[in-house]
Each structure stands twice: as structure tokens, then as C-alpha cells.
C-alpha positions as CSV (number, residue, x, y, z in Angstrom):
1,X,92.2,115.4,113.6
2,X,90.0,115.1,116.8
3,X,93.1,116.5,119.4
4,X,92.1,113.7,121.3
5,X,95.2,112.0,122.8
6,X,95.2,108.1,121.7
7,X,97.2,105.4,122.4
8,X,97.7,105.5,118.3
9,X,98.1,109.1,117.3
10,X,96.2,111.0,114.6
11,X,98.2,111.6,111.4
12,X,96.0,113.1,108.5
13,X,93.1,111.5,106.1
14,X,92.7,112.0,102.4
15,X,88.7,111.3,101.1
16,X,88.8,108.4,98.3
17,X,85.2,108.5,97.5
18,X,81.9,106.9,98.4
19,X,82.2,108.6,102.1
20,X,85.1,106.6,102.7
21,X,88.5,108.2,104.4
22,X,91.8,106.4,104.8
23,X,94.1,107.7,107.8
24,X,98.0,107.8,107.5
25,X,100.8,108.8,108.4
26,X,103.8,110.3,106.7
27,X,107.3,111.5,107.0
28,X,110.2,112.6,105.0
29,X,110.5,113.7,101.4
30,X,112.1,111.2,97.7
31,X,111.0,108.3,96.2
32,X,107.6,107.0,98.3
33,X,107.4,104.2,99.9
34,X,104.3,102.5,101.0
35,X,103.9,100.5,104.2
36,X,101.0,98.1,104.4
37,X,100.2,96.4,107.4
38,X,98.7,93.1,108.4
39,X,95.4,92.5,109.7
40,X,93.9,91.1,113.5
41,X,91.9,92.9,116.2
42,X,93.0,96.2,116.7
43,X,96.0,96.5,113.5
44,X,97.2,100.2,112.5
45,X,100.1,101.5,110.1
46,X,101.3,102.9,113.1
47,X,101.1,100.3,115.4
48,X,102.8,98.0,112.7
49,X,105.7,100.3,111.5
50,X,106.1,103.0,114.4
51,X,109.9,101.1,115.0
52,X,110.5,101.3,111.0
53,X,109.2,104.0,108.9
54,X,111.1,106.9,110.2
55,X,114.5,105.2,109.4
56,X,113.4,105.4,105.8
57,X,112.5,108.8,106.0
58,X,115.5,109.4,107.5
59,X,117.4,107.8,105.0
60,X,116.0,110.0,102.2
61,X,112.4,108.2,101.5
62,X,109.0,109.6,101.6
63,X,107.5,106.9,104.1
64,X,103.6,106.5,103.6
65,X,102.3,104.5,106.2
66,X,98.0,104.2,105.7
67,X,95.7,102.2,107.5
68,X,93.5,100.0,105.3
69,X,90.0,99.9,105.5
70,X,88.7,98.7,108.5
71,X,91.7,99.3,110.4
72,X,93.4,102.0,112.6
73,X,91.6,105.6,111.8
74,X,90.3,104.9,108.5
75,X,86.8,104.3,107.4
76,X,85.0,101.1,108.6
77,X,82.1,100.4,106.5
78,X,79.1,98.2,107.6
79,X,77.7,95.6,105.2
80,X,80.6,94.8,102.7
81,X,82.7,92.2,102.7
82,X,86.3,93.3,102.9
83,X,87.8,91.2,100.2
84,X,91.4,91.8,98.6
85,X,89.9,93.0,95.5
86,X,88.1,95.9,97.1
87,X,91.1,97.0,100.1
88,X,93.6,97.1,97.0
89,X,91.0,99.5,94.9
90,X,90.6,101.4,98.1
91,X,94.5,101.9,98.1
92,X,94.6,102.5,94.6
93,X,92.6,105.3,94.9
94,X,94.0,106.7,98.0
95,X,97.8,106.6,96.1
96,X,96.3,108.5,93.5
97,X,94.6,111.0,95.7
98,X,98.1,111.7,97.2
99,X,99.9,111.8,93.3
100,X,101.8,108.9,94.0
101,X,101.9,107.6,90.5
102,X,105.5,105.0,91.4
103,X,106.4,103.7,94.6
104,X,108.2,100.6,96.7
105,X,105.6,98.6,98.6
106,X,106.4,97.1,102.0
107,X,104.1,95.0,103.8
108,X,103.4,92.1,106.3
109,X,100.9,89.5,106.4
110,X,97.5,90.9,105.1
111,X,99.5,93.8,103.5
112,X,101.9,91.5,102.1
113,X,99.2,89.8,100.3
114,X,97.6,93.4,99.2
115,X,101.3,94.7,98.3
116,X,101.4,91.2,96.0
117,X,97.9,92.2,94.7
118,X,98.7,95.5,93.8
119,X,101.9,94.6,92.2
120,X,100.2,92.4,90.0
121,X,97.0,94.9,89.2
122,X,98.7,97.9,88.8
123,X,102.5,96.7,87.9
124,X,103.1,100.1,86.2
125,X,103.0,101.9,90.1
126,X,105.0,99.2,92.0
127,X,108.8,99.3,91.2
128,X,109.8,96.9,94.6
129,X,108.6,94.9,97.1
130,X,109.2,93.4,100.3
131,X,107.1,91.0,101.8
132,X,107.1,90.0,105.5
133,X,105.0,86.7,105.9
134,X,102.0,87.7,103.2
135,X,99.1,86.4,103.2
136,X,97.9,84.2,100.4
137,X,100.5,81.7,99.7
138,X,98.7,78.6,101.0
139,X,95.6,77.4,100.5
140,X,92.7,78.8,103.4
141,X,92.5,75.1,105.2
142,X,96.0,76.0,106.6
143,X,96.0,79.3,107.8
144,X,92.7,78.1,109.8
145,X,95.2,75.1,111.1
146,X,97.8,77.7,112.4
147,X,97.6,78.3,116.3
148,X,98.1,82.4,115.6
149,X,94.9,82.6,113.5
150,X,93.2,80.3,115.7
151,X,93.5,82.1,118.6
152,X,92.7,85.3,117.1
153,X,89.5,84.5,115.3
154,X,88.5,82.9,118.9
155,X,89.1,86.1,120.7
156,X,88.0,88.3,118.6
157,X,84.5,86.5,117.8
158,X,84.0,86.1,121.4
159,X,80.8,87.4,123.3
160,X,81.2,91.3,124.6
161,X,83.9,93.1,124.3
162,X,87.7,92.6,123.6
163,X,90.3,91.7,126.8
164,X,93.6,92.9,127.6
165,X,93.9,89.3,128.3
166,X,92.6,88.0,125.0
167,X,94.6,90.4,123.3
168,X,97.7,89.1,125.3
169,X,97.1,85.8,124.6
170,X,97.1,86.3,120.5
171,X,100.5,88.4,121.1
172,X,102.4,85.7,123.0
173,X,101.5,83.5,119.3
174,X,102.7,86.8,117.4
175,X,105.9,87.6,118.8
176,X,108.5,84.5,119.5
177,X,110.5,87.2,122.0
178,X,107.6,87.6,124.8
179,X,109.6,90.5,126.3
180,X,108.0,92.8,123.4
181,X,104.7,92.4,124.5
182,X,104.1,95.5,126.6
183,X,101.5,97.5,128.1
184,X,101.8,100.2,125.3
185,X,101.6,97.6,122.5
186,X,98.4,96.4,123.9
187,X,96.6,99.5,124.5
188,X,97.6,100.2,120.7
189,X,95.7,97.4,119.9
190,X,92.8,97.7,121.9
191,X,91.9,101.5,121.7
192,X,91.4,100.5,118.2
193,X,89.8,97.1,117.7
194,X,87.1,98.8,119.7
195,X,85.8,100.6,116.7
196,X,86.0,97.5,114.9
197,X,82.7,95.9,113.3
198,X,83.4,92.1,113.7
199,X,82.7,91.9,109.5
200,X,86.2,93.3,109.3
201,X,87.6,89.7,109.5
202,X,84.7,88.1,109.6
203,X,84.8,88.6,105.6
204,X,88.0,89.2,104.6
205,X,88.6,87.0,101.4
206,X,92.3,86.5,100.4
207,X,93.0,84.3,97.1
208,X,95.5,82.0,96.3
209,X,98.3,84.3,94.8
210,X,101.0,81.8,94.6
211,X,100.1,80.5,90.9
212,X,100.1,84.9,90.2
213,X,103.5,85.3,91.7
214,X,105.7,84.2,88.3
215,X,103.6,87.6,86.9
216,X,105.5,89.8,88.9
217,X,108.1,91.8,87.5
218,X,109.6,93.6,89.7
219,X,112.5,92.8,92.3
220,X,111.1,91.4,95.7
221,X,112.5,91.1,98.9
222,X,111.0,88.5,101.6
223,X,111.2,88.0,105.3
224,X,109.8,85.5,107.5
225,X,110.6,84.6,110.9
226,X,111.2,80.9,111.9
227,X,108.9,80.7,114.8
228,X,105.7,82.1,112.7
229,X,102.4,80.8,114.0
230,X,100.2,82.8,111.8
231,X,101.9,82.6,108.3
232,X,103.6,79.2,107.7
233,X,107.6,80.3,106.7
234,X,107.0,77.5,103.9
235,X,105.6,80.4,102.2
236,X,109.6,81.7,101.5
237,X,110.1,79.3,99.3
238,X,107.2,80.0,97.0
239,X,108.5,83.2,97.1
240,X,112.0,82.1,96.2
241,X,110.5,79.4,93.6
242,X,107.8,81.5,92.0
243,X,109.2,84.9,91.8
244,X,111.3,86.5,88.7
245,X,113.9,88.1,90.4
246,X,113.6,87.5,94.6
247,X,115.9,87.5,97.7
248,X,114.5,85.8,100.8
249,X,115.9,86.3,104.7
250,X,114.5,83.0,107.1
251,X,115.3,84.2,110.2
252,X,115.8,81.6,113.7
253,X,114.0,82.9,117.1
254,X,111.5,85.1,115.3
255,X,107.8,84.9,115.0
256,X,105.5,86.7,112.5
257,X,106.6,90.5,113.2
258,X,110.0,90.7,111.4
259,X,109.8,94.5,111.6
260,X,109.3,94.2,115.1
261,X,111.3,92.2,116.4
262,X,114.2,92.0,114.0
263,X,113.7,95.8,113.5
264,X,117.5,97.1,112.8
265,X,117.9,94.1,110.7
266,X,115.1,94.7,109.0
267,X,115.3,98.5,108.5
268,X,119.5,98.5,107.4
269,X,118.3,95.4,104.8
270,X,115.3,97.1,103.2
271,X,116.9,100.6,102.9
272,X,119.6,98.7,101.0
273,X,117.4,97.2,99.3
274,X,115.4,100.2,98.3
275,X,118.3,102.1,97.7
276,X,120.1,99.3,94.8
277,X,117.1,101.0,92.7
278,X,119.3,104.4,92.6
């Protein structure tokens, strides 16, 4: 830890090889559970699941909350492309660094699609799921249509460095309830996509995982606001189509951070959920 105070706190960092460190944060003691978070300018574990995680350690979890690659604290390395296949070998080896050899996997967006990855690479480690608007369930051409990952890619490729105002402007697409985009949450965001090489999204490379999801065993739980811009809600019923054993929540008036802003919701009906695996 540096002792520097920042906007998104230091937790601790665990080496994974290759010169490469991956930050988290954890809290609380039973059965781990993972949270993964999306992508964007600036994303964190923290920034992502500060509102969430410490309801599941209070409800008896071990809450594990990393930054991938690229993101938040941990490493960012120059001149690779940060495809799906190497974030969830990165992860792989960070859960085994820490002796996690089962866990549940929460994630959103990007980390949905890397929680739906690792569930299908390394099924043995992954007893649940929960998916908040993954990535990966529609074809590229229509993520690059939606007005949330156009607006993002525009302000974060833009000459010189990141706005508050850009950065505003791709939160007002993120979050249907406007009243949630506060000063805090945008420092959070900036203090970190300013260690950010633009490769991070530049080459981030998410497959089609729709045709994989019938190959995953085990119970999965899916989320998706209404009012998403950045992940089309259509994706809920591949979920609910495709899956072996799946339970999906559409919820009205929300936009692409269930955990956000559905948070009590969204804590009470994942700890349930969690929790049905005694």
C-alpha cells in the first residue's frame, strides 16, 4: 500500500506471475465469493461493489472483490491485448494464489462475461453465478450500436486527457436514476482511468458465449435493468433460454448498474440465492 489517500482506497495485492499484481479487496470469513466488475474508463472492484460486498460478508461470506487487469490498482501492462482468454487466466491464477479452490461468482457486464468464461473453463471452481448485464451475449455489431458504449469509446479515445464532463456524460447513459451520479462516484472513476493505457479497451476481445451457455452446469442467477444502454436486456432471455438451471430478475426504471441502483434488492436476492447452496 502506498498510504496515499485515494478517491478508491488501497486494499492488498497478491503477485500472479510474469510481474503482474492484481489489487483487491476483501472482507468477512465462509464460503468465497468473487465479485467481478465491468469494464469503461476508470472501473474498480471497489468502485463497482462498495454498496454490495460488505452485506455478504456480513451475512457470513468471504467477499473477494479484485480488480482485473487493467483496472483499478492492479497491473496494467503495455503491448497485450486484453482479451477474455487472458483476464480469466489472470484470475485463475490470482484465485489460486489466495487458495480459493470453490467459490460463487458475481459479476456485471465485462465481469459477467469473465464470470461466464470461467464457469465454463474451470467449472470444477465455480459452484453459482449471478450475472448482471454480461457481456458477450450478442454479436459485436450491437454493442457498438448501443448509445452507452458509444459514448464511452468516444470519450475515452478522445485527444488529452479524461473530463469530469466526459465522464459525466457516459454516467447519465449508465445509470437510469441520474440522482446517483455524484461528485464521489466521479472522482472514483477518474483518479483511476488516469493510469489507464488506452489499449485497455482499445483491445479488449469478448466472444460470442451465448452458443457456450447450455455447457454451464451450475445454477445461475441474472439481472438486468430495463433502461440498459450498454448491455441490450434481450440478453435475459438467452440467459433464461440457454442456461441449465437459471432464474432471471428484468427490472423497470433501471439502467445497467443493478447493484447500484437496485442495491438492497440486489444484495437480500443474491444472499438468498447464495445461501439455497447450504
Amino acid at each position: 500500500m502506498s498510504g496515499v489517500k485515494r478517491a478508491v482506497p488501497e486494499g492488498s495485492y497478491v503477485d500472479i506471475g510474469d510481474g503482474l499484481k492484481i489489487h483487491y479487496h476483501a472482507e468477512g470469513a465462509g464460503f468465497p465469493v468473487v465479485f467481478l466488475h465491468g469494464s469503461g474508463p476508470g472501473a474498480s472492484g471497489w468502485s463497482n461493489f462498495r454498496r454490495n460486498y460488505p452485506a455478504f460478508a456480513a451475512a457470513g461470506f468471504r467477499a473477494i472483490v479484485p480488480d482485473t487487469l487493467g483496472f483499478g490498482w492492479s497491473s496494467k501492462p503495455e503491448g497485450i491485448d486484453y482479451t477474455l482468454d487472458f483476464l480469466v487466466a489472470a484470475l485463475r491464477r490470482f484465485l489460486d494464489a489466495l487458495g480459493v479452490e470453490r467459490c460463487a461468482v458475481i459479476g456485471n457486464s465485462h465481469g459477467g462475461a469473465l464470470a461466464i468464461q470461467l464457469a465454463l473453463v474451470d467449472p470444477a471452481r465455480v459452484t453459482r453465478l449471478v450475472l448482471m448485464a454480461p457481456g458477450g451475449l450478442e454479436e459485436r455489431e450491437v454493442y457498438m450500436k448501443m448509445a452507452g458504449i458509444r459514448a464511452m469509446m468516444k470519450v475515452f479515445l478522445a485527444e488529452g486527457p479524461l473530463t469530469r464532463e466526459g465522464m459525466r456524460k457516459v454516467f447519465e447513459l449508465q445509470l437510469h436514476d441520474k440522482s446517483l451520479i455524484t461528485d464521489e462516484v466521479l472522482d472514483e472513476r477518474l483518479e483511476v482511468a488516469a493510469t489507464q493505457p488506452k489499449r485497455v479497451l482499445t483491445s479488449l476481445q469478448v466472444p460470442h458465449l451465448t452458443p457456450s451457455l447450455s455447457k454451464i452446469a451450475c445454477p445461475v442467477l441474472a439481472l438486468w435493468g430495463m433502461n440498459d444502454q450498454f448491455c441490450p436486456p434481450s440478453g435475459a432471455l438467452a440467459i433464461a433460454r440457454e442456461c441449465q438451471d437459471a432464474r432471471v430478475t428484468l427490472l423497470t426504471h433501471c439502467g445497467h448498474w443493478v447493484m447500484v441502483e437496485r442495491a438492497a434488492l440486489f444484495n437480500r436476492d443474491c444472499i438468498h440465492f447464495l445461501q439455497e447452496a447450504g
